[in-house]
N, C-alpha and C positions, 0 to 999 in steps of 0.2 A: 748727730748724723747717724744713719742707719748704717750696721755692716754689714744690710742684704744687699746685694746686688739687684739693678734692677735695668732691663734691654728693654727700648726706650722703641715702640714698632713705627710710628707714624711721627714724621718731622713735622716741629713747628714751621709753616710756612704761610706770610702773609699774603693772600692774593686776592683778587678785586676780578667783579663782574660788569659787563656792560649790557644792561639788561633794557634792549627796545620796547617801548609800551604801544599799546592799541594791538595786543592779540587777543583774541577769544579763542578759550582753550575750549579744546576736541577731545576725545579718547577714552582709551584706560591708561589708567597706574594700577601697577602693583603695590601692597604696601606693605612695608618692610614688619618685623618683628620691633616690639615695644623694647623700647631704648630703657624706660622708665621701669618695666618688667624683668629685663635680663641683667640690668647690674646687681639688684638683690640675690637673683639667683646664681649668678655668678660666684658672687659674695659666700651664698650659701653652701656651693660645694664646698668650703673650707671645714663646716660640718662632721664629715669624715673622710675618711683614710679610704684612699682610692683614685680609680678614675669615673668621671661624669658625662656625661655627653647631650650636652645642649645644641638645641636646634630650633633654628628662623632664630638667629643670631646676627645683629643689621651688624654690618661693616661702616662703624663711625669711628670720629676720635675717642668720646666716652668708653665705647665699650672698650679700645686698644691700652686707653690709659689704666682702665679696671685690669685688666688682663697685664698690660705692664706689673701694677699691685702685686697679685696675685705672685705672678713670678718673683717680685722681691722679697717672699716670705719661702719661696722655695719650690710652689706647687711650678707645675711643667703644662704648658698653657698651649695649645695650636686649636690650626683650622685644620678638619678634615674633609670640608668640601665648602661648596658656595656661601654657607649660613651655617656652619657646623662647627661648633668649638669642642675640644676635648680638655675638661683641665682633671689633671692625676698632683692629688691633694697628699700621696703618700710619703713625699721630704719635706714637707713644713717643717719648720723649725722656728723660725723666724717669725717673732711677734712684734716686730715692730716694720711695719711698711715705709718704703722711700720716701722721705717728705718729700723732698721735690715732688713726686706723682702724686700724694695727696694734695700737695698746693692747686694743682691745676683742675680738683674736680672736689667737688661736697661728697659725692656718693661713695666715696673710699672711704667716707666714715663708716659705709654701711658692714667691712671686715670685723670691725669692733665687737657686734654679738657673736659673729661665729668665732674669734679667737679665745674670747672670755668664758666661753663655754667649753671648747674642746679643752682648751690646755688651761684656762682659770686665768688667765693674764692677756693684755694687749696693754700696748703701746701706741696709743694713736695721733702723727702732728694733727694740728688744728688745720682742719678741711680751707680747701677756696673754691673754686667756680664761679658760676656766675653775680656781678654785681647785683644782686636785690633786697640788699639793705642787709638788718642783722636778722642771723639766722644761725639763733645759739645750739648747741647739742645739749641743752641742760635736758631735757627728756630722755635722750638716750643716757646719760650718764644716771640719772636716777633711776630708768628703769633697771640699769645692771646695779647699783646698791641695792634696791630693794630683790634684787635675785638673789643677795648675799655678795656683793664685789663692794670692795673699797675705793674710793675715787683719789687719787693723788693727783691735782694738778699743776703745770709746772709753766711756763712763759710762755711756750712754742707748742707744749703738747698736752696730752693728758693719758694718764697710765688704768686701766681698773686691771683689779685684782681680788681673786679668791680670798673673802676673810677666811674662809677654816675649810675643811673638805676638799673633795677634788670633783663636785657637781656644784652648778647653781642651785638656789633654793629655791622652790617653785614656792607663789604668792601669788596676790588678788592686788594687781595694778591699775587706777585710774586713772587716763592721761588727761592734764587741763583744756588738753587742744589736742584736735584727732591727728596730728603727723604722722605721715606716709611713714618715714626716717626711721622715727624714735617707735611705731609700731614692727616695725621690719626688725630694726635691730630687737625690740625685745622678743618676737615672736622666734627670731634663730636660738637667742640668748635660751628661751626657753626650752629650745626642744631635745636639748640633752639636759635637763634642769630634772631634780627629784623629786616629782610630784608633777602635781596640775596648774597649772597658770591659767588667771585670768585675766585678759587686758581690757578694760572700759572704755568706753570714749572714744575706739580703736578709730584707724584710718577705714573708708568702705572700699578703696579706688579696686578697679580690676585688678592691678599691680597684686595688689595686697593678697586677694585670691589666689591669685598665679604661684604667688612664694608658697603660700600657706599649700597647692596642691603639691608641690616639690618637695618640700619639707614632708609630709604624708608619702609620699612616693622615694623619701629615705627612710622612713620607717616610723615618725612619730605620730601623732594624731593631732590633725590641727581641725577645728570645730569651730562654725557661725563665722568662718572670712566672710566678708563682703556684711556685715552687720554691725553693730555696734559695740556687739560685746564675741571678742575670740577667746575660747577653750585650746589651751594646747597641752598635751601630755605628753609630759617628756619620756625619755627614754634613755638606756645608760650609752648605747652605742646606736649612729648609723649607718645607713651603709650608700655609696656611692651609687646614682641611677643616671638614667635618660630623663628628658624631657625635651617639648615644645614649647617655646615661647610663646605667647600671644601676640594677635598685630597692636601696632603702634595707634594709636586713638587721636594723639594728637598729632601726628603726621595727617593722620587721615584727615581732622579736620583744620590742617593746614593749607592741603588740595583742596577740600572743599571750599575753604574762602576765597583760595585762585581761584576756583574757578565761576567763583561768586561776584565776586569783584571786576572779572573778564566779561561778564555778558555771555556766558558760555554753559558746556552741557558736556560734562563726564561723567565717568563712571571708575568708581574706587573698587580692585578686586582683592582679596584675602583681606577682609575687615570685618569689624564687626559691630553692626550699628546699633544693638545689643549695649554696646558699651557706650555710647555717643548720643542716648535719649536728650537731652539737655542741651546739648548743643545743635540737633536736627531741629527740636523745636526753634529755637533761637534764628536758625536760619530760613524755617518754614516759614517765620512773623516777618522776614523782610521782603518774603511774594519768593522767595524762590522754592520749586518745583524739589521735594524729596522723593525718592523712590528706594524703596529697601529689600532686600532679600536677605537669610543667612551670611553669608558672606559677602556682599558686597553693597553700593548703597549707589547711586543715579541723582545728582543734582540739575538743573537745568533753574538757571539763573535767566529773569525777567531782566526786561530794559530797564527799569526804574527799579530801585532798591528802596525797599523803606525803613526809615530811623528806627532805631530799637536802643531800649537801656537795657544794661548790662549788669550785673553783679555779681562776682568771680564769688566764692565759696567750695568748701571742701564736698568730694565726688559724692554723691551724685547732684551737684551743687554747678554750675559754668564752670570748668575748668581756667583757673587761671593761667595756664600756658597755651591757652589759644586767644587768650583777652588782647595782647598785642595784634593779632592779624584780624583778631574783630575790628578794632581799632581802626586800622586801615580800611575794613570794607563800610562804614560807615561815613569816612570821609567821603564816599562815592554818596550815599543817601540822602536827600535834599531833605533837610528838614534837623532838630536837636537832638543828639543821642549824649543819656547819663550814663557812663561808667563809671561803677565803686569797686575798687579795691580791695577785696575783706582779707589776702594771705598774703602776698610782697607788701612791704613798703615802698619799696621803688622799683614798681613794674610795668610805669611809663615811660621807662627811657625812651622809648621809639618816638614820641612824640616831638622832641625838640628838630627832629629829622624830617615828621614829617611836615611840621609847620614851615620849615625850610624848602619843602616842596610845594607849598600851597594851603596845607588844610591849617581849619582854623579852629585850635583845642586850645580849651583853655585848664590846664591843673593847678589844682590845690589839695594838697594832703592825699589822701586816699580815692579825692574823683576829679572827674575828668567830663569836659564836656565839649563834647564836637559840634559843631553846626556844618554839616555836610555839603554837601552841593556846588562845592568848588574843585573845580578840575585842578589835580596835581599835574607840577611840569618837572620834570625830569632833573637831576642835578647832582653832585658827591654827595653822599651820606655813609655814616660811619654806623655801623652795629656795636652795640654793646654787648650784647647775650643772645643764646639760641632765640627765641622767638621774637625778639626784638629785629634781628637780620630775619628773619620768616616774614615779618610784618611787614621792612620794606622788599624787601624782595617783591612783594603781592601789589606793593602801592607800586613799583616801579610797572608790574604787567599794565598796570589801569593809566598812569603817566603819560603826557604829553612827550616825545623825545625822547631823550637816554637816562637811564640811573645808571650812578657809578655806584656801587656797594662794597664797600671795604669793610674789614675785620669779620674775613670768611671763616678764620678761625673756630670761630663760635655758631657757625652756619652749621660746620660739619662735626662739632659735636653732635648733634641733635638729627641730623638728616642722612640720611642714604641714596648715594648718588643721586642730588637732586637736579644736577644741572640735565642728566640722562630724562631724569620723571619728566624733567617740566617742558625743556624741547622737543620730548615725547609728543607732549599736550601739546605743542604749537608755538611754546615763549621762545621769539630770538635773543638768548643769551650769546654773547661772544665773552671768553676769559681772555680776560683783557691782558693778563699778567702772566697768561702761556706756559704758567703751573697748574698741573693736574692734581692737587692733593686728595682731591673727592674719590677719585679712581684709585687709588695707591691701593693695592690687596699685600698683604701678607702673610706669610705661611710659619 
């Protein structure tokens, strides 16, 4: 048990939507800052000794549970306005995070390089979050041995530690597989490391970039993000800065399938389609209407949708945490669409729900195959994990009658005020359970 304390911002609270279908969404949304972006960086203030000030910081559970973290090691965490977090990194002490808070999310794994680095030691329990199968840290633990850390692992948790000196040893790292994770952790791990690092194999996503210009904007040199192979030069000390987060991509293209799915015509503002080649295409082949600018992007969704196969793959690859709401916008297209699975193992949960709705998917293993053209009717469905509730959520818009969506929990990880976005656009949601957890702000 940890003996940091750790103020716990946002209650767990179960609550359930009743979401009417037959709307065709209208409008703008705004889109929030990458969820996916800002816990690395989060993470990364730990870095150094100071205060940071992060900005287009989404108000979800992820980020509150990271920021819980952070405070269990000591750092002093607030908002200092709508999207504004301050965290002042100068009392860490505390290299072992709350388990409890690590249970409830994986990305609390991502503290691991920056404590191993500053101080040469972490403590880290064994991450949870979402159900999708196994999803070892053996990359991140081998990239901190190969930086010079020892690995002791124990039932519950796992320890690295400085073999000798008080820096990592900077080295030429190949990962077997490009992870987001085990890239981020070693990229923080390195940027106080003695010498030059080289990571192979590396993650490309935006994410990955964003950290890498943060990290450079504390003072090390990070080189080729967004490429295959990242240069980082470490450095002995850095120092506390500002930053912008990025918008969220896959929010973005989680509107986009509402409003794909709806028969409808928005427009996404603070985005950036730049980041979303791969998935515009995807939804240009089912006849729906793109339209892009720097920042924002214009769908306009055709009466008839047409079948498309799908094949999830690392960025710039279909993003696998939009393959669920794909999923569902398919069930709308008359005709067979293949989905393969290349990075979860089980990141068809949504499908047993939506077959209970009507559509007719059939899984085995890694694919999935829809035969579309059957209207969904309305009925309870339970969420498993963020995009899994994004997926029905999208079917209940298209649905005959009402969807009950339970296990919002996992909704509001992943989203920003989305019952505000979507009744924006035209969806009559009613909360059926007359809890407001999505709106909860705190200071």
């Amino acid at each position: 048990m940890s003996t940091c304390a750790a103020l716990r911002i946002m209650p767990d609270t179960e609550n359930y939507l009743d979401i009417q279908g037959g709307a065709s969404l209208a409008g703008e949304v705004v889109i929030s800052g990458s969820k996916n972006a800002c816990l690395p960086i989060l993470a990364a203030t730990l870095l150094a000794k100071g205060t940071s000030h992060i900005e287009n910081v989404p108000k979800l559970k992820d980020v509150y549970t990271l920021a819980d973290v952070l405070r269990s090691l000591g750092a002093k965490v607030k908002w200092t306005g709508d999207s504004s977090l301050s965290v002042d990194t100068s009392d860490v002490s505390c290299l072992e995070p709350d388990p409890e808070l690590v249970k409830k999310m994986r990305a609390s794994v991502l503290v691991m390089g920056p404590l191993f680095a500053r101080f040469g030691q972490a403590m880290i329990p064994l991450p949870g979050g979402c159900s999708l199968g196994k999803r070892p840290i053996d990359l991140h633990l081998t990239g901190m041995q190969m930086l010079g850390g020892t690995v002791v692992e124990k039932p519950d948790s796992v320890m690295v530690k400085l073999s000798s000196g008080t820096r990592p040893v900077a080295t030429n790292i190949k990962l077997h597989f490009p992870s987001v994770g085990a890239t981020e952790n070693i990229m923080m791990a390195s940027a106080l490391a003695d010498g030059v690092t080289i990571i192979e194999n590396a993650a490309r996503e935006p994410e990955i970039i964003d950290l890498a210009d943060f990290i450079s904007e504390m003072g090390a040199k990070v080189l080729g993000a967004g490429d295959h192979t990242i240069t980082v030069v470490g450095t002995e000390t850095l120092r506390a800065t500002g930053h912008r987060v990025i918008p969220d991509r896959i929010e973005a293209g989680t509107y986009l399938v509402a409003g794909a799915i709806s028969g409808g015509k928005i427009t996404l503002l603070d985005t950036r389609p730049d980041h979303m080649t791969t998935l515009l295409n995807q939804l240009a082949s089912t006849g729906c209407k793109i339209t892009t600018e720097p920042d924002r992007i214009t769908i306009d969704a055709p009466d008839v949708i047409r079948p498309t196969d799908v094949r999830t793959l690392p960025y710039p690859g279909f993003p696998t945490d939009v393959q669920p709401q794909f999923m569902a916008l398919m069930v709308k297209a008359a005709g067979e669409s293949l989905f393969v699975e290349k990075i979860f193992e089980r990141r068809f949960l949504a499908a047993d729900d939506l077959i209970r709705m009507g559509a007719d998917i059939r899984v085995l293993e890694n694919c999935a195959l829809i035969n579309g053209g059957k209207r969904l009717t309305g009925c309870e469905v339970q969420a498993t994990d963020i995009r899994a509730a994004a997926a029905l959520m999208i079917a209940g818009i298209w649905a005959e009658g009402t969807t009950r969506l339970k296990g919002l929990e996992h909704f509001y990880r992943g989203y920003e005020r989305p019952i505000e976005k979507l009744t924006g656009l035209g969806v009559k949601i009613k909360d059926a359970s007359e809890k407001h957890s999505h709106s909860e702000v705190s200071s």
